[in-house]
LUMRO-665600 format. One record per residue (C-alpha): residue in three letters; x, y negated, z negated. Coordinates in nm, 4 decimals, always signed. Layout:
> ALA, X, Y, Z $
...
END
This chain:
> UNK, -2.2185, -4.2167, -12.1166 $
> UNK, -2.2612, -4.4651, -12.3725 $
> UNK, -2.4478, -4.7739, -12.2391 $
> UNK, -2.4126, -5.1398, -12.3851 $
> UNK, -2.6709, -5.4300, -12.3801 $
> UNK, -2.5619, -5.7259, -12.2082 $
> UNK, -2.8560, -5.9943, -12.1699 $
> UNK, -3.1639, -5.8366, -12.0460 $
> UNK, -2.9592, -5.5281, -11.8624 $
> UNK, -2.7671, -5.2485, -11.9851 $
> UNK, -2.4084, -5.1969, -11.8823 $
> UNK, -2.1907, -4.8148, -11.9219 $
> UNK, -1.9510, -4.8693, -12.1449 $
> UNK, -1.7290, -4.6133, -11.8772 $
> UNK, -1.7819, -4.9032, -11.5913 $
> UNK, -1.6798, -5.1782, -11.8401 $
> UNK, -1.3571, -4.9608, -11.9176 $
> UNK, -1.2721, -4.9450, -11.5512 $
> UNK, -1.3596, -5.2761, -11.4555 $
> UNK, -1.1533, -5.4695, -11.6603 $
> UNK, -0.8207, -5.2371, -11.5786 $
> UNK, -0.8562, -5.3840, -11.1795 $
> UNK, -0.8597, -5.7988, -11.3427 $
> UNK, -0.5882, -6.0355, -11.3020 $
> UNK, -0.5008, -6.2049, -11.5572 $
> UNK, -0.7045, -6.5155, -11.5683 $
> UNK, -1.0185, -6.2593, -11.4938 $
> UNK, -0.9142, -6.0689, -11.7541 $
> UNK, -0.9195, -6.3780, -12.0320 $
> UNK, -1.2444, -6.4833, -11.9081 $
> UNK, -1.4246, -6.1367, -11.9399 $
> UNK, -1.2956, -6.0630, -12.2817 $
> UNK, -1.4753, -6.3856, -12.3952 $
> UNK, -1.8533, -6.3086, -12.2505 $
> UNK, -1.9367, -6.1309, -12.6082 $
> UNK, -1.8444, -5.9498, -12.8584 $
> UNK, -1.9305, -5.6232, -12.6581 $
> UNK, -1.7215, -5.7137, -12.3548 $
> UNK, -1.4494, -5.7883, -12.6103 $
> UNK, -1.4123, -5.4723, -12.7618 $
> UNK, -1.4313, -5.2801, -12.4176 $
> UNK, -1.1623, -5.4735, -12.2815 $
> UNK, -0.9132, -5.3118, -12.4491 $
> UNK, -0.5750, -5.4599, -12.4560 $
> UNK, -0.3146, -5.1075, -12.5242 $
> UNK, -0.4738, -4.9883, -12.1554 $
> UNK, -0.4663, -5.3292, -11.9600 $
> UNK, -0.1887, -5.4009, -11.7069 $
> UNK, -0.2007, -5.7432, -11.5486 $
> UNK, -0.2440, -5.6427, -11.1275 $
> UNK, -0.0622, -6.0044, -11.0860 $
> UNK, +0.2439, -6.1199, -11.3354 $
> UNK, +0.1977, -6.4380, -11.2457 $
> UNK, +0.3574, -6.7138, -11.4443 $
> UNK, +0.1354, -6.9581, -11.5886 $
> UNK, +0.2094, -7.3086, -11.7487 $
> UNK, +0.1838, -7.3354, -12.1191 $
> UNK, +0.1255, -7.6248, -12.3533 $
> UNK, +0.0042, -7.7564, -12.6175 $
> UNK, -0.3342, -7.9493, -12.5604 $
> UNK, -0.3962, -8.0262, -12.9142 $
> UNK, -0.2936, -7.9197, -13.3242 $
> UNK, -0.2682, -7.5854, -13.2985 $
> UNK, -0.4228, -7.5203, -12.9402 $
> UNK, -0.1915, -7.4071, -12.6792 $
> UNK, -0.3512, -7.4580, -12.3067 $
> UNK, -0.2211, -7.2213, -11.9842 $
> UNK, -0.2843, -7.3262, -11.6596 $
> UNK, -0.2201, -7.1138, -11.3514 $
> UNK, -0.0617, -7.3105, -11.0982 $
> UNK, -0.1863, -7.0543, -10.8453 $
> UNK, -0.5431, -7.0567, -10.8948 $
> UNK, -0.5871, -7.3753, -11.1178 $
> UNK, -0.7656, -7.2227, -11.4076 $
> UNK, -0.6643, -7.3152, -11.7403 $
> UNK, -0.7014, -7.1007, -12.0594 $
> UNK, -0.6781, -7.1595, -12.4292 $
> UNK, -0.5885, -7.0251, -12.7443 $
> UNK, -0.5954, -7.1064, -13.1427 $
> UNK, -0.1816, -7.1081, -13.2054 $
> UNK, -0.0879, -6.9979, -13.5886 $
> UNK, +0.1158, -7.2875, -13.5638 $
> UNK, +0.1630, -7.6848, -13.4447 $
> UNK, +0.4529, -7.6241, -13.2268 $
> UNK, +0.5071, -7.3653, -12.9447 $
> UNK, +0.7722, -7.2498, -12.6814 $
> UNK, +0.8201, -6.9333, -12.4869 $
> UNK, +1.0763, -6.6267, -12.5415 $
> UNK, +1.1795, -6.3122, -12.4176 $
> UNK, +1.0322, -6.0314, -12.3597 $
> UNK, +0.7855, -6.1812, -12.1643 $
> UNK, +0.4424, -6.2891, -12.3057 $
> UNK, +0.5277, -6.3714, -12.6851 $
> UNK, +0.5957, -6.7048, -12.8256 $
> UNK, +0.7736, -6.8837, -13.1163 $
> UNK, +0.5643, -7.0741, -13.2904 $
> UNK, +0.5991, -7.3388, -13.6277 $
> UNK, +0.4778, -7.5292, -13.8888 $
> UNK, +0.5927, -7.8321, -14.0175 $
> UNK, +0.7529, -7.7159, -14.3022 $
> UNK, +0.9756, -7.4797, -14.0237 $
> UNK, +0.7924, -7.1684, -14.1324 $
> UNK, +0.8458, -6.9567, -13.8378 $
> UNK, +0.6401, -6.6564, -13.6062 $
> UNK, +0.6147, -6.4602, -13.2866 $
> UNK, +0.2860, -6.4873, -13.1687 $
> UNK, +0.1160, -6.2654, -12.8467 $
> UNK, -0.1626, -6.4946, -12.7335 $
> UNK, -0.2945, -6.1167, -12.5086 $
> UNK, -0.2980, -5.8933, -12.8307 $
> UNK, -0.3099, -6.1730, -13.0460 $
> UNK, -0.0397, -5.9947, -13.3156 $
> UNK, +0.1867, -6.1970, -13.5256 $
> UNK, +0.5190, -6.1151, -13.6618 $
> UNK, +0.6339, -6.3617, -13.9813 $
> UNK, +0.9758, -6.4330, -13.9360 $
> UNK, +1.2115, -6.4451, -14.2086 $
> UNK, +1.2953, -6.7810, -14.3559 $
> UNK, +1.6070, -6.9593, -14.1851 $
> UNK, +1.7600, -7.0108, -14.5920 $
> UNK, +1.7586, -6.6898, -14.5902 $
> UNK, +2.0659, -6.5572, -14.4291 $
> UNK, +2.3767, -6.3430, -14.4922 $
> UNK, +2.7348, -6.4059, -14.3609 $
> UNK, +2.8754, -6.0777, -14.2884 $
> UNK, +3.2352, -6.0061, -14.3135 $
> UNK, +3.4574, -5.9989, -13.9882 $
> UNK, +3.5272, -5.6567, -13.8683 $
> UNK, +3.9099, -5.5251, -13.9145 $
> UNK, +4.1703, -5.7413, -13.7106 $
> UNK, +3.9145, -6.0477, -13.6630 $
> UNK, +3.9704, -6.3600, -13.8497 $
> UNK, +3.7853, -6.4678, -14.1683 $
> UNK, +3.5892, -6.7670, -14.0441 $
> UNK, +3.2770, -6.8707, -14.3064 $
> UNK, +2.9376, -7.1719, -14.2392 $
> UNK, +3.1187, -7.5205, -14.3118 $
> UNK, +2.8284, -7.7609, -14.5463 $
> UNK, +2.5473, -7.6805, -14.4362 $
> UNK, +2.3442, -8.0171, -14.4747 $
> UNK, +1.9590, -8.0717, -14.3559 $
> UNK, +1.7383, -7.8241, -14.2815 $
> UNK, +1.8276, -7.5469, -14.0061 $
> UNK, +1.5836, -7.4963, -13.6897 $
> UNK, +1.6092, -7.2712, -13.4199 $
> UNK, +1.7246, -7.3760, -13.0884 $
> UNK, +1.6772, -7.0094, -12.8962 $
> UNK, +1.5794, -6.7184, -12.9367 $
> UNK, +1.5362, -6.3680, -12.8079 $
> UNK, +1.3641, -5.9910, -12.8793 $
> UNK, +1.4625, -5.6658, -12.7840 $
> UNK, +1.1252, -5.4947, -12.7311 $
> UNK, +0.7490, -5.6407, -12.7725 $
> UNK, +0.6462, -5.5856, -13.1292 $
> UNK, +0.3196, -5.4937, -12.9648 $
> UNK, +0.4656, -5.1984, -12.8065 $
> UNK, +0.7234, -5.0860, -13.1161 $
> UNK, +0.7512, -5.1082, -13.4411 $
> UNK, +1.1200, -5.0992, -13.4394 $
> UNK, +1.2683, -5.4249, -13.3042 $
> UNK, +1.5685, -5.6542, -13.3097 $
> UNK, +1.5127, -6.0268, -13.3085 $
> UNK, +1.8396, -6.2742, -13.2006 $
> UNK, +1.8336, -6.6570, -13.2708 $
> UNK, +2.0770, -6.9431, -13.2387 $
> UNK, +2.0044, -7.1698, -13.5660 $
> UNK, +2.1350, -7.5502, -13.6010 $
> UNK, +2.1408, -7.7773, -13.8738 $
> UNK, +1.9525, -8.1568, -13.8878 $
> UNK, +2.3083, -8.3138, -13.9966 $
> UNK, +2.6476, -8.1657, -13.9013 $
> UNK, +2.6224, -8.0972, -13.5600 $
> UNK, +2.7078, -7.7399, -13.6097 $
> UNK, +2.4892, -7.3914, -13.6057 $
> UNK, +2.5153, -6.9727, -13.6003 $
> UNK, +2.4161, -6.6826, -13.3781 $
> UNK, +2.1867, -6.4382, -13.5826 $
> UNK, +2.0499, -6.1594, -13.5662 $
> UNK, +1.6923, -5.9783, -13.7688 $
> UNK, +1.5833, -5.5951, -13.7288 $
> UNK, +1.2404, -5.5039, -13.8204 $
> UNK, +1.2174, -5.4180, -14.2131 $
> UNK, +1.5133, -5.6520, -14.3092 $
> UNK, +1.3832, -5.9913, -14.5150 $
> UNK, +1.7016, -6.1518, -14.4262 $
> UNK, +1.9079, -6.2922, -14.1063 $
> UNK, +2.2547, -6.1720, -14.0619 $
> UNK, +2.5103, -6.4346, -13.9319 $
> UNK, +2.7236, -6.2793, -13.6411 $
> UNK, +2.8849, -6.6225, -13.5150 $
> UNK, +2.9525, -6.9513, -13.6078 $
> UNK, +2.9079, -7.2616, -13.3411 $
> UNK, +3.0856, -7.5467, -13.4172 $
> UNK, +2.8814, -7.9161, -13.2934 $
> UNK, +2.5769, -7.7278, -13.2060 $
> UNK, +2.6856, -7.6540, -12.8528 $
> UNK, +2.3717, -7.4716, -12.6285 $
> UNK, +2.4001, -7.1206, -12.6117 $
> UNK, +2.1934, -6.9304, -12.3687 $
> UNK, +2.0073, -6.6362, -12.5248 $
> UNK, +1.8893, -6.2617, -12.3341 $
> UNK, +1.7963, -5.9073, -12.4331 $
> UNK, +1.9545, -5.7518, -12.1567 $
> UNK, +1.9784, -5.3194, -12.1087 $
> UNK, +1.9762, -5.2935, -12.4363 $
> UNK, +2.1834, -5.5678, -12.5237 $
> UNK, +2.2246, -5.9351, -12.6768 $
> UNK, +2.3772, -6.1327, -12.4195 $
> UNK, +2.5338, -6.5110, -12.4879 $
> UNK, +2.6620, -6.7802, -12.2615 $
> UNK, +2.8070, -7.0296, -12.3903 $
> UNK, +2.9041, -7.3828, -12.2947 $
> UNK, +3.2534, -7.2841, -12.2233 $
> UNK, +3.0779, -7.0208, -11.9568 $
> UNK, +3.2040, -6.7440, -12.1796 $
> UNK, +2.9455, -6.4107, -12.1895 $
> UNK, +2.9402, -6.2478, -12.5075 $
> UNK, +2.7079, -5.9383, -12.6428 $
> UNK, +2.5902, -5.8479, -12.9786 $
> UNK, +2.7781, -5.5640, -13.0451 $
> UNK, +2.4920, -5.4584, -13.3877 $
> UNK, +2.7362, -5.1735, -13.5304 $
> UNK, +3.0121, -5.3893, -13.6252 $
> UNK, +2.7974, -5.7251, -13.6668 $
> UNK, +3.0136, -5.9538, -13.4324 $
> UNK, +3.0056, -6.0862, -13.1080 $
> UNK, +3.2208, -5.9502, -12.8042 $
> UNK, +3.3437, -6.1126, -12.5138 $
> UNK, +3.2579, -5.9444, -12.1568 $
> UNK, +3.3857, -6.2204, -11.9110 $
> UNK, +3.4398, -6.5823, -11.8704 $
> UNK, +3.2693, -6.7419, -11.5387 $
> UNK, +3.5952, -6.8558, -11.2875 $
> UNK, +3.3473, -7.1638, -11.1734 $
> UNK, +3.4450, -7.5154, -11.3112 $
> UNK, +3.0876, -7.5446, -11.4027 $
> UNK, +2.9086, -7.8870, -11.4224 $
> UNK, +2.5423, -7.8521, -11.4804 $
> UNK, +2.2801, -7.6591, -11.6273 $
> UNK, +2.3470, -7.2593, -11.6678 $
> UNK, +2.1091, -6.9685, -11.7195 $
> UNK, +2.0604, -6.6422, -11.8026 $
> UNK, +1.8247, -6.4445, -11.6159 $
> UNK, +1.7379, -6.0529, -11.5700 $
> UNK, +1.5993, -5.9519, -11.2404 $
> UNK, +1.5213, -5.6488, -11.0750 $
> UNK, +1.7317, -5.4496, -11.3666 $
> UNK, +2.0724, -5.7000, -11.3196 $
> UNK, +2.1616, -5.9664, -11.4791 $
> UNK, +2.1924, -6.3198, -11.3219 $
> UNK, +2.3657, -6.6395, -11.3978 $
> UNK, +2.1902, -6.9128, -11.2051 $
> UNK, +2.3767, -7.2125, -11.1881 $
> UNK, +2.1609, -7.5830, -11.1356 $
> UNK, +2.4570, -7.8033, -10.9990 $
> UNK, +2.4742, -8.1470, -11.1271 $
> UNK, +2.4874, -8.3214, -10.7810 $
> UNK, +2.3113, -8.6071, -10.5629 $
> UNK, +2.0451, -8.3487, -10.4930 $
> UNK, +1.9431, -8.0059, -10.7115 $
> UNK, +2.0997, -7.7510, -10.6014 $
> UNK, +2.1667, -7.3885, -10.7228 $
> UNK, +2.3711, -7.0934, -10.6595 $
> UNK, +2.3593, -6.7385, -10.8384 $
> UNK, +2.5911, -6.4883, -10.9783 $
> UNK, +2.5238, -6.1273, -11.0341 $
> UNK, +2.7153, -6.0219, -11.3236 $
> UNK, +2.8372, -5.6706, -11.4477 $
> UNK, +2.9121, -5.6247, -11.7875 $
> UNK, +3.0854, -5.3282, -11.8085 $
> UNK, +3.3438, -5.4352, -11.5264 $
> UNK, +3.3764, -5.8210, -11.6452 $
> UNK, +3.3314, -5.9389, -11.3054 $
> UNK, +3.1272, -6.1657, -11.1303 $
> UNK, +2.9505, -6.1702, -10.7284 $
> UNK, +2.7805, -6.4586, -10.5714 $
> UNK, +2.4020, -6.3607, -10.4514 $
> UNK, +2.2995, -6.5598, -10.1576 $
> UNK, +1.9463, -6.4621, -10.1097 $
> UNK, +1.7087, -6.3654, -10.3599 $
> UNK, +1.4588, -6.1763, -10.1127 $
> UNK, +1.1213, -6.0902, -10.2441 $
> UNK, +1.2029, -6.2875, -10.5969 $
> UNK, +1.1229, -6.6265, -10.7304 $
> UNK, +1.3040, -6.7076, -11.0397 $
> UNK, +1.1472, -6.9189, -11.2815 $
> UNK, +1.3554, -7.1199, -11.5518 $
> UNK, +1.2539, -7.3393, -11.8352 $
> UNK, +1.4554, -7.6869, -11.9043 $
> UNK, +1.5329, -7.8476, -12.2100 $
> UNK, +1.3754, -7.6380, -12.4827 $
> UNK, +1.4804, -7.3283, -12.2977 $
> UNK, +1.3629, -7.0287, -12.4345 $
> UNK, +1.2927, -6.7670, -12.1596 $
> UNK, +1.3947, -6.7792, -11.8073 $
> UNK, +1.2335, -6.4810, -11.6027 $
> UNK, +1.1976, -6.3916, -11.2135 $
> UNK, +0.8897, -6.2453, -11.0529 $
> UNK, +0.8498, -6.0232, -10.7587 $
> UNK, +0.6863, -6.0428, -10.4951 $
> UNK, +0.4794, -5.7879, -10.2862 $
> UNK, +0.4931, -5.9395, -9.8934 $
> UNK, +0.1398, -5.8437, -9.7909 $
> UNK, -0.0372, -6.0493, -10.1140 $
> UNK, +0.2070, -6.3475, -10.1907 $
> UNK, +0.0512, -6.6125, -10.4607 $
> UNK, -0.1044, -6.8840, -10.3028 $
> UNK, +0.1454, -7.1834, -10.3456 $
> UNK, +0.4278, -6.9699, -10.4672 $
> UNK, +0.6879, -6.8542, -10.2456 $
> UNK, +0.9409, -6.6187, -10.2541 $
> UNK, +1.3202, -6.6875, -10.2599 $
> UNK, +1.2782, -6.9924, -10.4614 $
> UNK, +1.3698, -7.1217, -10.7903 $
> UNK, +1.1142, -7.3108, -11.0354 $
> UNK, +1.2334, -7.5244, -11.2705 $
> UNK, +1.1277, -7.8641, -11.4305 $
> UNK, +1.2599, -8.1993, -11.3836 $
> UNK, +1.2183, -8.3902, -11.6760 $
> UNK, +1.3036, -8.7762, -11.7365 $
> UNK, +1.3060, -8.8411, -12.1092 $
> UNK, +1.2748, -9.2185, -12.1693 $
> UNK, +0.9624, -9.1786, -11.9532 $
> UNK, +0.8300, -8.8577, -12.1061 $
> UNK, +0.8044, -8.7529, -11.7512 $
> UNK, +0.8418, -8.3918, -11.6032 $
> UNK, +0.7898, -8.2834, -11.2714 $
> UNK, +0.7580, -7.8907, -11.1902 $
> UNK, +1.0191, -7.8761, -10.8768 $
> UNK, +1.0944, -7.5741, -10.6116 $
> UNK, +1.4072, -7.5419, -10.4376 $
> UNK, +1.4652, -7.2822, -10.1686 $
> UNK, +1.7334, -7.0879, -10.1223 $
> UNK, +1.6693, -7.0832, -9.7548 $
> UNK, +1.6691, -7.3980, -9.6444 $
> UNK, +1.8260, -7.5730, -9.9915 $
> UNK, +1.5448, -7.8294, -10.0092 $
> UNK, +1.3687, -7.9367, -10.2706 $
> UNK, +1.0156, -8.0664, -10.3622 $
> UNK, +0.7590, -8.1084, -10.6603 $
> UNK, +0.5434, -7.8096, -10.7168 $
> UNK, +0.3240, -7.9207, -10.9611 $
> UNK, +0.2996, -8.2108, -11.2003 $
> UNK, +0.1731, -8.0614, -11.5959 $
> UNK, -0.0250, -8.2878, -11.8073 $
> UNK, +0.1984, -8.2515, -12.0619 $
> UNK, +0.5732, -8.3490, -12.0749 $
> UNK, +0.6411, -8.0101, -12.2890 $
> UNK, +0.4833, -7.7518, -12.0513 $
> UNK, +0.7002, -7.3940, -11.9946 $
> UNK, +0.6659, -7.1516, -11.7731 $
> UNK, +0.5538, -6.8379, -11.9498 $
> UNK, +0.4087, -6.4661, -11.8479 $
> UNK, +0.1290, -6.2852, -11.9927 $
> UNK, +0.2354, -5.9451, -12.1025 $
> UNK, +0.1959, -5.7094, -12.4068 $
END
């Protein structure tokens, strides 16, 4: 068995290999950067994280992003191929951008990067038979992407689909599109009139919307349009999201009230209906305010909870903007109380999970 030096001592290569399969993540981060040796062992295709923990992510300084486990209090950083940084789906990539709105997917775990194409760069396609025409109005300013989602991890396959909702600076008004792998361009599936917030999943296979008028919608990438699956019966007033857990998909509602509060909806596409979940069991969810790019839940096994995170709870941040103040909150589903998790150095922190 091949043997490699480490200091004065000599370490197998074949215990190196096994060692670094059994790390958490934080572990993990910290024994790929001993040396250049312990680097190349620690081979990222055969690691799988023994805790998906959610860490929070941030940017500590041009073109450093900082994650700190709120679990174990360790923070980690990484060189970011660009100045500005917020989580997606599937879980552990990230958009990142310049100043000039030149945009990437960037895996801070295998460190691969995927240009995306530029956001000038799109094609309107026509409607499908039946629909009505419907074209961009003046497009003025630049456009910028408000969410975004992937099908699979580029990591993993070379064959992806990537789904954004664009806006424009001036105009008020944006576009769903979608990218596959190979294309240079962006093909325009929706128009959005006044830039309302559309949440954004990859769910089973699927691009799922909801919009601010609480209709779902999917991608339907044969025909390049949208379809409509359901419209929520809830007079909504809040703050909706999308979330996949345990193989369904959720809509969890943060109600606009004296207190935070939140209830959850299990959807089903195929039927258009909707069911109210009352208890989420072993499962936290964790959702990401403001710039929200990926909302994700986390299991829990009974015997070896997280210290400080609990399951049956939501995670989400509070954030006061003429402050530039955000407080990391919990609310349990229990009990229905509420109280402050954590409070991140920095106003901009997300939730995100490591992953390949």
């Amino acid at each position: 068995m091949k043997a490699m030096r480490f200091g004065k001592g000599l370490v197998e290569r074949g215990n190196l290999d096994l060692a670094h399969r059994r790390l958490a993540i934080d572990d993990f981060l910290a024994f790929r950067a001993v040396c250049t040796s312990w680097r190349s062992a620690a081979a990222k295709e055969t690691y799988s994280a023994k805790s998906k923990a959610p860490w929070l992510m941030a940017h500590a300084c041009d073109q450093i992003i900082e994650f700190c486990s709120p679990s174990g209090g360790r923070t980690y950083q990484v060189k970011s191929p660009g100045t500005q940084a917020r989580t997606l789906s599937p879980r552990g990539w990230i958009l990142v951008s310049s100043p000039d709105r030149e945009y990437r997917i960037f895996n801070p775990l295998s460190r691969v990067i995927i240009e995306l194409p530029t956001l000038e760069k799109h094609r309107l396609e026509p409607p499908p038979r039946g629909k009505l025409k419907w074209r961009l109005r003046d497009k003025s300013g630049r456009p910028r992407i408000d969410r975004i989602a992937l099908s699979s991890s580029p990591s993993l396959s070379r064959s992806y689909a990537v789904m954004i909702n664009m806006y424009w600076d001036e105009g008020g008004h944006g576009c769903l599109a979608f990218h596959i792998s190979g294309e240079d361009a962006w093909t325009v599936v929706s128009r959005l009139d006044f830039w309302p917030r559309v949440q954004l999943i990859h769910y089973d296979g699927l691009f799922v919307t909801l919009d601010v008028q609480n209709h779902i919608m999917t991608l339907n990438e044969e025909e390049r349009c949208m379809e409509p699956r359901l419209a929520l019966g809830q007079n909504v007033e809040g703050r909706l999201y999308l979330v996949e857990c345990s193989g369904s998909l959720l809509v969890a509602w943060k109600m606009m009230v004296e207190v935070d509060r939140f209830r959850v909806f299990e959807v089903d596409l195929e039927k258009g209906t909707q069911e109210e979940v009352k208890s989420l069991g072993n499962t936290s969810l964790f959702l990401n305010d403001n710039s929200c790019y990926s909302n994700f839940s986390m299991e829990f096994d009974a015997t070896s909870c997280l210290p400080g995170l609990k399951p049956n709870h939501f995670y989400f941040t509070d954030y006061v903007c003429y402050r530039r103040e955000k407080k990391t909150m919990s609310y349990s589903m229990d009990n229905r109380k509420v109280e402050t998790f954590s409070d991140p150095r920095d106003y901009r922190s997300q939730w995100f999970q490591f992953d390949l």
